[in-house]
C-alpha positions in Angstrom: 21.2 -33.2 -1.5 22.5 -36.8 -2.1 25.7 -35.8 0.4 26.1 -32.3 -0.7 25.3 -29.2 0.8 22.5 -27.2 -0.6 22.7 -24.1 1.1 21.6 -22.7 4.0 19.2 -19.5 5.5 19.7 -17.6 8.2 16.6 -16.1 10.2 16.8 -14.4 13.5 13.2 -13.9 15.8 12.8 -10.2 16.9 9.7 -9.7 18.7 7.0 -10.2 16.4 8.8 -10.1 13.5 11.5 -12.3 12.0 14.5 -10.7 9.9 16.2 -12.9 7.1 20.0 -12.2 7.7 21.7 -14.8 4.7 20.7 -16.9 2.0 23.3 -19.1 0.7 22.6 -21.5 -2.4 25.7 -23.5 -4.0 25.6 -22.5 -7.4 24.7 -26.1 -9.1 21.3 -25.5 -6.9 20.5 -22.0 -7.9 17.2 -21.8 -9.9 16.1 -25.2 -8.5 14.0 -24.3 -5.8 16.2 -25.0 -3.4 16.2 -21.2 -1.9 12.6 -21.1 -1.9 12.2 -23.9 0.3 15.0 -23.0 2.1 13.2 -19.8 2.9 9.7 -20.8 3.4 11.2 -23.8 5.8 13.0 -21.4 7.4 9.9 -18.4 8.6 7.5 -21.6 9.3 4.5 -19.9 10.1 5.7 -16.8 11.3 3.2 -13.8 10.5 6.0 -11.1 9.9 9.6 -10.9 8.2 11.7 -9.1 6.6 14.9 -9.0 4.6 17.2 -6.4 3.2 18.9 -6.9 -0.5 21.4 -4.9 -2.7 19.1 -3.1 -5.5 21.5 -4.7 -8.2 20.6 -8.3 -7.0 18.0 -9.6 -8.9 18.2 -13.1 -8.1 17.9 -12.5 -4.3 14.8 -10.2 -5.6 12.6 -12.8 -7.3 13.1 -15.5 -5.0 11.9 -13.2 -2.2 9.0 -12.0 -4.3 7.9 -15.5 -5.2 8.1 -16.3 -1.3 5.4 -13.7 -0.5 7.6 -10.5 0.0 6.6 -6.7 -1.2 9.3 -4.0 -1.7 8.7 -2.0 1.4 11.4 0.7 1.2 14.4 2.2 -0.9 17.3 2.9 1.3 19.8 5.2 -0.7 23.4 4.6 0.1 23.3 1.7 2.3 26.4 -0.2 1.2 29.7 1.1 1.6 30.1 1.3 -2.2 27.3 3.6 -2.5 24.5 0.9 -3.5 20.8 1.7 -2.3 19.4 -1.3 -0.6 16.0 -2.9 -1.1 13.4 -3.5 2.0 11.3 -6.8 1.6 8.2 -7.3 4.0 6.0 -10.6 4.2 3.2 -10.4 6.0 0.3 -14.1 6.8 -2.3 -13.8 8.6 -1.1 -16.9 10.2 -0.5 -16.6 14.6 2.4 -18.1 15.1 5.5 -16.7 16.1 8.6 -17.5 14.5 10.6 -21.0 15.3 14.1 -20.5 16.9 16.6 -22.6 14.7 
C-alpha cells in the first residue's frame, strides 16, 4: 500500500482442499481489512480450506471467522509450549479448485 508492504498469505492446494500455512499483516495494517482480503484473495473460489491457530490468538480467530471459517476441532497440546491449537474449516459450495500462487 502506497510502496509498503501489507502483508502477505500463504495457501498451499492439497487435493481438494486448500490449507492456510501463514498470515502476515504489518502491524500499521492490522484491523484494516487488509488480512481479510488478503485471505479471501488468496482461497479464490476454492470450495474447501482449512487453517490451524494457537487457542490464545484471538486476532488470527476473528479474522478467520469473519472469512467464513467454523472451529472444527480442539487439538490439546499441539505447540511445544503446551498450547492446544484451534482447527478452522471453510466450506462454498462453489467448484472450483484452489489457484496455485
Amino acid at each position: 500500500i502506497n510502496g509498503d508492504a501489507a502483508g502477505f498469505c500463504v495457501v498451499v492446494p492439497r487435493g481438494k482442499t486448500a490449507s492456510v500455512h501463514a498470515i502476515v499483516v504489518a502491524p500499521r495494517f492490522r484491523r484494516t481489512g487488509v488480512g481479510l482480503n488478503l485471505v479471501r484473495s488468496a482461497l479464490g473460489k476454492c470450495q474447501r480450506a482449512r487453517c490451524e491457530i494457537r487457542a490464545s490468538n484471538l486476532a488470527s480467530e476473528r479474522l478467520f471467522i469473519r472469512a467464513g471459517f467454523v472451529a472444527s476441532a480442539l487439538k490439546a497440546g499441539a505447540y511445544a509450549d503446551g498450547e492446544a491449537a484451534i482447527e478452522f474449516t471453510r466450506v462454498t459450495d462453489q467448484a472450483s479448485p484452489p489457484a496455485a500462487h
